[in-house]
C-alpha positions in Angstrom: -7.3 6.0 -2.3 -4.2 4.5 -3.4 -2.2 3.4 -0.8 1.7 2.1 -1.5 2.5 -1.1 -0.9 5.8 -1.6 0.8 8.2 -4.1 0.4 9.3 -6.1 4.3 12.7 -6.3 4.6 13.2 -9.9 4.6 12.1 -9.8 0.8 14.8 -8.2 -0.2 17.5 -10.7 -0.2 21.6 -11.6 -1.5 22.5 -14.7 -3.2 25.7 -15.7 -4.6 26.4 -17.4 -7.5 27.7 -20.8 -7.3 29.9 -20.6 -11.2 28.2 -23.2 -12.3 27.2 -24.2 -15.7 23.7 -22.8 -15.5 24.5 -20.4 -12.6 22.3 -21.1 -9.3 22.2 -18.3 -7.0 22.6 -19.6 -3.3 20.5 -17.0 -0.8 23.0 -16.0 2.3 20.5 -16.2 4.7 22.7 -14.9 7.7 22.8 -11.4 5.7 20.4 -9.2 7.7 21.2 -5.7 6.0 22.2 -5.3 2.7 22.3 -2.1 0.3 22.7 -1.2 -3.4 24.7 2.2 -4.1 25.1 2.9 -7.3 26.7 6.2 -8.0 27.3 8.7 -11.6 30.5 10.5 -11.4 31.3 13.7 -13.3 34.0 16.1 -14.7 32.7 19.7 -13.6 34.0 22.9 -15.3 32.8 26.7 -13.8 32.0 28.3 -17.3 31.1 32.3 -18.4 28.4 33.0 -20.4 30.5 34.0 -23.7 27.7 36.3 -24.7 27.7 37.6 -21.5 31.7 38.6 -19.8 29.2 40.2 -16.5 27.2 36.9 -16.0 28.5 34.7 -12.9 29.6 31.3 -14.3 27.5 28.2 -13.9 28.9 24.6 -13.8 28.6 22.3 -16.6 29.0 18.5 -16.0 30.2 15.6 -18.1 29.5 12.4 -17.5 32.9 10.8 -16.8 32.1 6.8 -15.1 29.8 5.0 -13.2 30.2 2.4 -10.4 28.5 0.5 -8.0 28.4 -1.4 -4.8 26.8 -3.6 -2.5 27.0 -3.3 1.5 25.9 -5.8 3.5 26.2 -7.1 7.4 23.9 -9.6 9.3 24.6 -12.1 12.5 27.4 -15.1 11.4 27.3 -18.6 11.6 30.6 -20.3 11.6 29.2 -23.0 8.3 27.4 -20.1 6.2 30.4 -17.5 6.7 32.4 -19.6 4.9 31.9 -18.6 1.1 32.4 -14.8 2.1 35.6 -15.5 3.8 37.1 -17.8 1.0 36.1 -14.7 -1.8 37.6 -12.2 0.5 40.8 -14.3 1.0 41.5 -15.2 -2.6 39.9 -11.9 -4.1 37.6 -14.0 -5.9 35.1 -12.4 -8.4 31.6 -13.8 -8.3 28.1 -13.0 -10.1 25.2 -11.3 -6.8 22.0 -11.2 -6.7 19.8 -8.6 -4.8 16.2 -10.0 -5.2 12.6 -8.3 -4.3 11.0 -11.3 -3.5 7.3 -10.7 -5.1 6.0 -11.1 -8.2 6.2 -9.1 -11.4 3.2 -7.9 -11.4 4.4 -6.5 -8.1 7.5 -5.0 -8.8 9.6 -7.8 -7.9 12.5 -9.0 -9.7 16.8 -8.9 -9.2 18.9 -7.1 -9.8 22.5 -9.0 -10.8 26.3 -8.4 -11.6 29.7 -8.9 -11.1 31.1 -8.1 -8.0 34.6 -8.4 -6.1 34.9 -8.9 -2.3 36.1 -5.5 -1.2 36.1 -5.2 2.6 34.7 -7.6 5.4 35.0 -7.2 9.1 34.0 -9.6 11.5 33.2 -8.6 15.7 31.7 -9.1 18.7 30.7 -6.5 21.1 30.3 -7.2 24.6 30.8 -11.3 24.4 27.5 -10.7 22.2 26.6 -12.4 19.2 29.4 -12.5 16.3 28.3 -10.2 13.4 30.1 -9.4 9.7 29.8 -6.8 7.9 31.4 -6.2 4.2 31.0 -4.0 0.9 31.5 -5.8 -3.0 32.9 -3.7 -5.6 30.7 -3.9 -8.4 32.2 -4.5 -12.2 31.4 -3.4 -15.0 27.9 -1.6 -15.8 25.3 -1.2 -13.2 23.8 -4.5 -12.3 21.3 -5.9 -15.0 17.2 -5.9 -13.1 15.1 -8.9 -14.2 11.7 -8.8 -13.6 10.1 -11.9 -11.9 7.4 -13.7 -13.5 
């Protein structure tokens, strides 16, 4: 029996780059939730048969762009938040990781890209904890995946 093996949550992780000359990738370990959506949009037509003037018309797609994004929302701590609020404020563009923490023999690996700061919302419920919550606008193609060693 072959049985999947799935991946726990807290392996799949967001870093962001520091710009540096090699680029490290710092891990925001206050990010709890975090999501890849990467999305192929179309220009759709409703087309006749031209052999056929009885036939009910089908739709034909062309590819037209593709984009992607990257949600994310976890618990904040006043230190950590800081590098998300300073790329939200000055719009600043930045290379992201989303990891699978395993090896490659296990599917792990990253996927990584460009990304602008898009949305971010900070809260508190109730005098609970303080929680964020943001989306980055992807740029360019779909992230590049890397396969760990």
């Amino acid at each position: 029996m072959a049985v999947p093996s799935l991946i726990p949550g807290y392996k799949y992780t967001l870093a962001r780059g520091d710009g540096a000359s090699p680029e490290n990738f710092i891990f925001l370990c206050t990010v709890t939730t975090r999501g890849l959506d990467m999305t192929n949009n179309f220009d759709d037509a409703e087309l006749q048969d031209c052999d056929s003037i009885s036939a009910l018309p089908v739709r034909v797609s062309t590819p037209k762009s593709k984009n992607w994004s990257i949600s994310f929302s976890g618990k904040a701590d006043a230190s950590r938040f800081q590098s998300l609020y300073q790329d939200q404020v000055q719009i600043q563009k930045n290379n992201y990781q989303l990891g699978i923490n395993l090896s490659g023999a296990q599917g792990g690996g990253n996927w990584q890209g460009q990304a602008y700061p898009e949305t971010l919302k900070v809260e508190s419920n109730e005098n609970g904890l303080v929680t964020f919550s943001g989306t980055l606008r992807g740029q360019g193609d779909y992230p590049t995946w890397t396969a760990n060693p």
